[in-house]
Structures are given as C-alpha cells and as structure tokens.
N, C-alpha and C positions, 0 to 999 in steps of 0.2 A: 465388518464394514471395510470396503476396497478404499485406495485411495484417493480417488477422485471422491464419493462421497464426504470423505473425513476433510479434506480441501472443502470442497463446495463449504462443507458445515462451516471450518475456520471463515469464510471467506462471510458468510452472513451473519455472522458474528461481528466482525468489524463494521458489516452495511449498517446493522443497527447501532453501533456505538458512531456512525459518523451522523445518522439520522440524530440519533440525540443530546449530538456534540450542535444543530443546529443546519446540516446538508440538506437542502431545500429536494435534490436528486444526487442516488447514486444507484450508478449501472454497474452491472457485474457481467466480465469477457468472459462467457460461458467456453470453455475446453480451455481457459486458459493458455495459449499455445503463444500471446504476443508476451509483451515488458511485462502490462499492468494488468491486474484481475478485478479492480475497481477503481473507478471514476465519481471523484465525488465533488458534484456544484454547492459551491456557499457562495450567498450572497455577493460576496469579497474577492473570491480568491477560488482557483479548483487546487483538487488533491488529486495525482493518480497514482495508485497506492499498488503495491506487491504484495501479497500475504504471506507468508511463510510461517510454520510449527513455530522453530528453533533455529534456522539455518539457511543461510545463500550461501550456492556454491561461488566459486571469485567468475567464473564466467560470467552467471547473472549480474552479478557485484559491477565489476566493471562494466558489462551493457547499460544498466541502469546508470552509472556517471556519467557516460559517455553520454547518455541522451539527456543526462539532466543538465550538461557543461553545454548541451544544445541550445537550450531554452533560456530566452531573455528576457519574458515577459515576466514581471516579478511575483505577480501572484497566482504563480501557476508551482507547486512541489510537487517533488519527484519523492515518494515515501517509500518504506519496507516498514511494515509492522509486523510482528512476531506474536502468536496467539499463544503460547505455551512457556513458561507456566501461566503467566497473566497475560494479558492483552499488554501489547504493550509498541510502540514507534522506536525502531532501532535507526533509521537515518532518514534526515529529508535535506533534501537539495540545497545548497547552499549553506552546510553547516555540515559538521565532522560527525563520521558516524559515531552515535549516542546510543546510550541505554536509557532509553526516558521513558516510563511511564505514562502512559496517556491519561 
C-alpha cells in the first residue's frame, strides 16, 4: 500500500470519528497539497483539521500557527490529529500543543 492510500485511509478514519463526534459535513482536500486535509461543519463551530500518522515536520508546525494566530473568529480550530497508535488531537488553535485523546 503506497502512501497516499495509507493517508487517504488515516484521513477517513478521522471523517467518521468527526461524523460521530456529531459533523453535520465534513469534506476531505483530495492530493492534500494545501494546510488542511479535512473540514469539518458542527452545528457551532467548524474544525479544519491536519491528519498526520505520528509526526509534523516544524515547517508544517509552524504554517498551521501562523494561520491559526490569523483567525479571529472564535469558533472556527485549527487541529493536528494523529492516527497512530490511537486516534488521537495533538494541538487545536488557541491552546498549547496537547496530547489529548479524542
């Protein structure tokens, strides 16, 4: 299995855990090539999330602050989840990157 598939899989993996965290929609940036690899609408608030295995390089790292230190609107996160070992949210915007379990 190449890497883009083994992505894609990680990447709908998290679609369904935000579907049934309550995401009314969530779209997935097919070739991944911008910040976010999923967009996800709640009711409330959106999430646009990064997926990663185990690891962001500090390039990514810091692009994703920079553009979350952008945004003012308050119910809008900037995420990194981590699929490996467990699923799991290592940092959302406005709060110190965390090892938290989802």
């Amino acid at each position: 299995m190449g890497n883009y598939t083994r992505g894609r899989a990680r990447e709908y993996r998290v679609k369904k855990r935000l579907l049934e965290m309550g995401a009314l929609w969530v779209v997935r940036s097919y070739g991944s090539h911008g910040l976010f690899d999923l967009i996800a609408v709640f009711p409330d608030h959106v999430r646009l999330i990064q997926v990663k295995k185990d690891y962001i390089n500090p390039k990514e790292r810091k692009a994703l602050e920079e553009f979350a230190g952008n945004v003012e609107a308050e119910n809008i996160s900037v995420e990194v989840w981590f699929t490996s070992p467990k699923l799991r949210i290592l940092w959302i915007s406005g709060v110190r990157w965390l090892d938290q379990w989802s």
